[in-house]
C-alpha positions as CSV (number, residue, x, y, z in Angstrom):
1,X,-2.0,-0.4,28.7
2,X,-2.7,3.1,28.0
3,X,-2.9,3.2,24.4
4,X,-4.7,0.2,24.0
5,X,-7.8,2.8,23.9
6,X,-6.6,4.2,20.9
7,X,-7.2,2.6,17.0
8,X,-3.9,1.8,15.2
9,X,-3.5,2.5,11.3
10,X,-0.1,2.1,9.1
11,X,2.1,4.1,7.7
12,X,5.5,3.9,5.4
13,X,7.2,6.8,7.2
14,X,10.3,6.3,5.3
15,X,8.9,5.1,1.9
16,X,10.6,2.4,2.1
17,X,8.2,0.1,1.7
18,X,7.5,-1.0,5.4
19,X,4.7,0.0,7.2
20,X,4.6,0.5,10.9
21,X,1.7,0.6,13.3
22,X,1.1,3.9,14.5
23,X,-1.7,5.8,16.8
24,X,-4.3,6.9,14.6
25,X,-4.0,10.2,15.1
26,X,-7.1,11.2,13.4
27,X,-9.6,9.3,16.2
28,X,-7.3,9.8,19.1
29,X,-6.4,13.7,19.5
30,X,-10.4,15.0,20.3
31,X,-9.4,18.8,18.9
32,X,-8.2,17.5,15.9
33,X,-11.5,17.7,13.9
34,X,-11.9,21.4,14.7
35,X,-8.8,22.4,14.1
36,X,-9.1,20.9,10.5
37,X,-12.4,22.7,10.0
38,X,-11.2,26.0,11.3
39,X,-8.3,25.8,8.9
40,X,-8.4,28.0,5.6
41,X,-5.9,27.5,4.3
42,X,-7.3,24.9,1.8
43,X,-7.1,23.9,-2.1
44,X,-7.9,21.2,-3.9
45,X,-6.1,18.5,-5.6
46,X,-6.8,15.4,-8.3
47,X,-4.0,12.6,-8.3
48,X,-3.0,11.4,-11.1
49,X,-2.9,7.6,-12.3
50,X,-0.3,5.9,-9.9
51,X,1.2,8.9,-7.9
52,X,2.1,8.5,-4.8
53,X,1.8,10.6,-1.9
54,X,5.4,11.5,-1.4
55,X,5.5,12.3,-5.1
56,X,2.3,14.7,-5.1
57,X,4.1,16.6,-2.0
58,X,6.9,17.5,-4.5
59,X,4.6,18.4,-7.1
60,X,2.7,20.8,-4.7
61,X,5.3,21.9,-2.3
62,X,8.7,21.0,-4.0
63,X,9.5,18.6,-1.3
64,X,8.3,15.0,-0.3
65,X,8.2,15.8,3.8
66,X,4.5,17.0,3.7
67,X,2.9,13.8,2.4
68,X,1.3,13.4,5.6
69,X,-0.9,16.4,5.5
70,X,-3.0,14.4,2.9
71,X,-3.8,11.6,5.0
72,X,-4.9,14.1,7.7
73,X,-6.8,16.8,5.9
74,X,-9.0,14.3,3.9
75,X,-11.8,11.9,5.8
76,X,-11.6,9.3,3.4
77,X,-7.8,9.0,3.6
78,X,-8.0,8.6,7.7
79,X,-7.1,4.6,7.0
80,X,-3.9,5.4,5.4
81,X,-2.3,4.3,2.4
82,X,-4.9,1.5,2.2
83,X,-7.8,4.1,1.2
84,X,-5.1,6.2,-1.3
85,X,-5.9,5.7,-4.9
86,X,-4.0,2.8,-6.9
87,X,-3.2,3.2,-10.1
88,X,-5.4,1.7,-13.3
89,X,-3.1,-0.7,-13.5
90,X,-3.1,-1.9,-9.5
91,X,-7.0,-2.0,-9.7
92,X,-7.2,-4.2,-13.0
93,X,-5.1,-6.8,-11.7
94,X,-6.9,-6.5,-7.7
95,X,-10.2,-7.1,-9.2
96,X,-8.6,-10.1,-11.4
97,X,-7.4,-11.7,-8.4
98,X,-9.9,-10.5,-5.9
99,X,-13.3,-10.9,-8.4
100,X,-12.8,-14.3,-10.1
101,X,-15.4,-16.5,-10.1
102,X,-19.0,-16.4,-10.5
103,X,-22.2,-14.4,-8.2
104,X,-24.7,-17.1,-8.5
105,X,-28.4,-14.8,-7.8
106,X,-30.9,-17.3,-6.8
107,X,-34.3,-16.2,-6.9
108,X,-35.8,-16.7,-3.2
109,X,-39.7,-16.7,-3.6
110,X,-40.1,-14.3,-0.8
111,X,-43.5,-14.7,-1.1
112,X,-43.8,-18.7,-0.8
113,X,-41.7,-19.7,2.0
114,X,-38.3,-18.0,0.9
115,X,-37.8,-21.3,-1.3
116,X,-34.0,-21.1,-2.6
117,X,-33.3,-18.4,0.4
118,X,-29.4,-18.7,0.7
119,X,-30.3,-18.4,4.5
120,X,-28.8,-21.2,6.8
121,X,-27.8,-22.9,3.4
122,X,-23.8,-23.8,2.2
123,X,-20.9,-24.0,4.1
124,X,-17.8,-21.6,3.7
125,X,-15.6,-23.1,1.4
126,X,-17.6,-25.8,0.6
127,X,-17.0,-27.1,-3.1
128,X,-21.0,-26.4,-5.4
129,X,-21.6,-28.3,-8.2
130,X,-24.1,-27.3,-11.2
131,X,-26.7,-30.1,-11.8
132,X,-26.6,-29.5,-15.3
133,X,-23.4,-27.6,-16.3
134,X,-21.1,-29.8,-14.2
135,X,-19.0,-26.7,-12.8
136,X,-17.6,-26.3,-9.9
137,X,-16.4,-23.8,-7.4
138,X,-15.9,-23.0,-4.2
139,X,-18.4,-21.1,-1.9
140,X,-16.6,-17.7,-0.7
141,X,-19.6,-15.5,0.4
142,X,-23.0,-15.2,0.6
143,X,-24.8,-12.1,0.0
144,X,-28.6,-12.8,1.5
145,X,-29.6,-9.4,0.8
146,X,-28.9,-9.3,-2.7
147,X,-29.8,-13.2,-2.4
148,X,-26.0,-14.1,-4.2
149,X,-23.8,-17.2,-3.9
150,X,-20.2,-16.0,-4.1
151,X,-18.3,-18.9,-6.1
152,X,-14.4,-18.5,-6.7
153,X,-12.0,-20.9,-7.8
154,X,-14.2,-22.1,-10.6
155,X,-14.1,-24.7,-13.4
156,X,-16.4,-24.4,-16.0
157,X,-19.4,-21.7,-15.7
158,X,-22.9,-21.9,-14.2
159,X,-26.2,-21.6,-16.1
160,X,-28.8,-19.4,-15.0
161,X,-30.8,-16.4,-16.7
162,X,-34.4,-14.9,-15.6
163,X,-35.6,-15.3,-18.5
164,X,-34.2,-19.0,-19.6
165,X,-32.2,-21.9,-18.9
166,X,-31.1,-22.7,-14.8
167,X,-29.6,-25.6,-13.0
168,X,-29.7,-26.6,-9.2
169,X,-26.2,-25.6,-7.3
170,X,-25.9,-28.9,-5.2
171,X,-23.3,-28.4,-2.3
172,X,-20.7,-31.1,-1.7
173,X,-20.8,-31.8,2.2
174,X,-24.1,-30.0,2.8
175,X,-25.8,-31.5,0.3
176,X,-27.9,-27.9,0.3
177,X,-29.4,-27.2,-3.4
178,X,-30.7,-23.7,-4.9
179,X,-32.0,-22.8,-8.3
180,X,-30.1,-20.3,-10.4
181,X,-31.9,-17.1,-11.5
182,X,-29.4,-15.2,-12.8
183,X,-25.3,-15.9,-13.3
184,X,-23.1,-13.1,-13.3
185,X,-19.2,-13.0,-13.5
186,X,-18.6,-12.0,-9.6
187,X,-17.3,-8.5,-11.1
188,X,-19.7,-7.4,-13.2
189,X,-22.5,-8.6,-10.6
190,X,-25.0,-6.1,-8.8
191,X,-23.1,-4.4,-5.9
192,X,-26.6,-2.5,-5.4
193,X,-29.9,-1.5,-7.0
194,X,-31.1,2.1,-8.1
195,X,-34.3,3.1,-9.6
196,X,-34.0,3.2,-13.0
197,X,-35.3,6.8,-13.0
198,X,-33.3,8.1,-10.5
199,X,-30.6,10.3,-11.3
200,X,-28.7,10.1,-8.1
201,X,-28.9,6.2,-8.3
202,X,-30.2,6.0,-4.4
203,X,-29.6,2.3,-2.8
204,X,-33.2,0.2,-3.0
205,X,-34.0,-3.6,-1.8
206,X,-35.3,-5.5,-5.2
207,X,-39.0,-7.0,-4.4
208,X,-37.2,-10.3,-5.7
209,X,-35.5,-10.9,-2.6
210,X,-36.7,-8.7,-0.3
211,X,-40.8,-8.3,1.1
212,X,-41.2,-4.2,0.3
213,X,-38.8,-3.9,-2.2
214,X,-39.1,-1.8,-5.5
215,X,-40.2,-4.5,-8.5
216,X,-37.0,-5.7,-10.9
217,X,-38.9,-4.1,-14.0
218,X,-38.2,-0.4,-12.6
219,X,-34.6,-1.3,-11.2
220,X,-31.1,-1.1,-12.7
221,X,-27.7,-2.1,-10.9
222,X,-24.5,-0.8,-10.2
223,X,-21.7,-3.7,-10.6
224,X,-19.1,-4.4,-8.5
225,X,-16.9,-2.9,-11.3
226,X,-18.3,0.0,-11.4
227,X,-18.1,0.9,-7.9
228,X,-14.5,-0.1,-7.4
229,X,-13.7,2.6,-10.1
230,X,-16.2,5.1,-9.2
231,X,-15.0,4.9,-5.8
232,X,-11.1,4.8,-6.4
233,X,-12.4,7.9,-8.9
234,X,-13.9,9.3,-6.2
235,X,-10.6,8.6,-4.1
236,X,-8.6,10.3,-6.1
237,X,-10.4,14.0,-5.2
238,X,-8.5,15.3,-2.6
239,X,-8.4,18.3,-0.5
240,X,-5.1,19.7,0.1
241,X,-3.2,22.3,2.0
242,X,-2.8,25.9,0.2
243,X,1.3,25.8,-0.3
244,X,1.7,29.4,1.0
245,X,-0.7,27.9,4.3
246,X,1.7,25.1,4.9
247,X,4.5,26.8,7.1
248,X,1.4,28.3,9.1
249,X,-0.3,24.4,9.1
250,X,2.6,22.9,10.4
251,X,3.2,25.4,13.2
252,X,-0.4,25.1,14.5
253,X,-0.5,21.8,14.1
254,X,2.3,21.1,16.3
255,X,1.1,23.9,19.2
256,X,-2.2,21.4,18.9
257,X,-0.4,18.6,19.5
258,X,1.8,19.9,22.4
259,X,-1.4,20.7,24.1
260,X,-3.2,17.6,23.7
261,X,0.1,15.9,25.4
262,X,-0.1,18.3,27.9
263,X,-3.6,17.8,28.5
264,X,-2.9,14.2,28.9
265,X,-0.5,14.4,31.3
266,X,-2.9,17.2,33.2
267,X,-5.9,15.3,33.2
268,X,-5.2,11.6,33.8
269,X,-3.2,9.7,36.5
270,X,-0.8,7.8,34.9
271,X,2.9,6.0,35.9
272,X,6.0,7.7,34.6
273,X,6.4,4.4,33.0
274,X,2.9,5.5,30.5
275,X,3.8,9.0,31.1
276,X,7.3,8.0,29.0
277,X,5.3,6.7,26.2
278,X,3.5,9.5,25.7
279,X,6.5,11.7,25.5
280,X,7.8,9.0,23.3
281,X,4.4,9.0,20.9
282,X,4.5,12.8,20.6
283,X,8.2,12.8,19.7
284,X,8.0,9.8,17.2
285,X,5.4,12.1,15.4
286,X,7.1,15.5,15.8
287,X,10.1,13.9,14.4
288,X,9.4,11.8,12.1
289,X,6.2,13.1,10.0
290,X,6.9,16.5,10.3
291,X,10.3,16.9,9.5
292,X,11.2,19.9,8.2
């Protein structure tokens, strides 16, 4: 099929809630990037806890019909509403339901035989047991890298601290066993470390798991936590479309699209039955995201 070339990503044309598959846009029509850069028209924008695109469109331009400039003038917005900011609120409760459970860090002795590597050890979904705690949980992920064992679902918590008390996690059908090193609620567990000198907080390997790495006494950690906020902070900084530019926007905009259809239809042999779906794509988006 002749679209099958070209990445899908959803949208809620009619706010109503349901999302449709449409032609990502943003990966599919070549000139696209250029004309974006070329643009001056530009200001910037920083959403406020909760608002939605449709609503920030009224704010700016007094209607909600330009929402769909966002998603196209921003890079990190090219995956649609999933990549748009959620509210406080929306990110508490996904990190409750997404974060429960426990990052076991095992300590893998890179040094003498990578003993209690997570590598080749546990089974997905495979219930662990502590040796000495008695809790339980079930294995969601393994990060070897950061040399963590993912437990959700959990009863009871694990022990394990650097400098103190550990336990063996004993799997149930594999029968695989690791020492703990550190226990960490799976949200407030290192998503990456930093040198603890460095102001920019640059990704390093820690020596403790990885041959090379920089030693745990000059390293400190960013949390899961911390980047889901930083990021949906980060989200939240948007570039948007000047509103005495937008008339001009939308005009050029459209010419680039006309071309780009034409240059389809120009450039590659295709049946009147593709060639009709391409009239049909081009309408579906003059029509229905750009309505004026």
């Amino acid at each position: 099929m002749f679209f099958k070339q070209f990445p899908k990503v959803e949208y809620d044309f009619n706010r109503t809630g349901i999302k449709q598959n449409m032609v990502d846009l943003f990966r599919s029509v070549r000139p696209l990037p250029s004309f974006l850069d070329n643009f001056s028209g530009y200001t910037y924008y920083n959403i406020k806890n909760g608002e939605r695109p449709d609503l920030v469109s009224g704010r700016l331009y007094g209607t909600s019909m330009y929402y769909w400039t966002f998603f196209l003038v921003n890079d990190h917005l090219h995956d649609g509403y999933r990549a748009w900011p959620v509210s406080q609120e929306a990110l508490q409760e996904y990190m409750a339901k997404s974060y429960n459970g426990f990052a076991i860090e095992t300590n893998p002795k890179v040094l003498n035989n990578h003993e209690n590597s997570l590598s080749g050890r546990f089974n997905m979904g495979e219930t662990v047991n502590g040796s000495v705690s008695s809790a339980s949980g079930k294995v969601t992920k393994k990060i070897v890298d950061l040399s963590q064992l993912i437990v959700q679902d959990t009863t009871g918590t694990f022990i394990g601290t650097s400098n103190g008390a550990k336990e063996l996690i004993v799997g149930a059908s594999s029968e695989d066993s690791v020492s703990t090193y550190n226990v960490y609620k799976y949200i407030d567990a290192p998503y990456y470390y930093h040198r603890t000198d460095d102001a920019l907080k640059k990704p390093v390997t820690n020596s403790d798991h990885i041959v090379g790495g920089v030693s745990p006494a000059n390293l400190s950690f960013v949390t899961n936590r911390a980047h889901l906020e930083e990021t949906n902070d980060k989200n939240a900084q948007i570039r948007v479309i000047d509103p005495a530019s937008m008339t001009a926007f939308v005009k050029a905009f459209k010419e680039l699209l006309n071309r780009w259809v034409t240059s389809i239809i120009q450039s590659v042999k295709i049946t009147n039955r593709y060639l009709r779906r391409v009239i049909v794509l081009t309408n579906v988006i003059l029509q229905r995201i750009m309505v004026m």
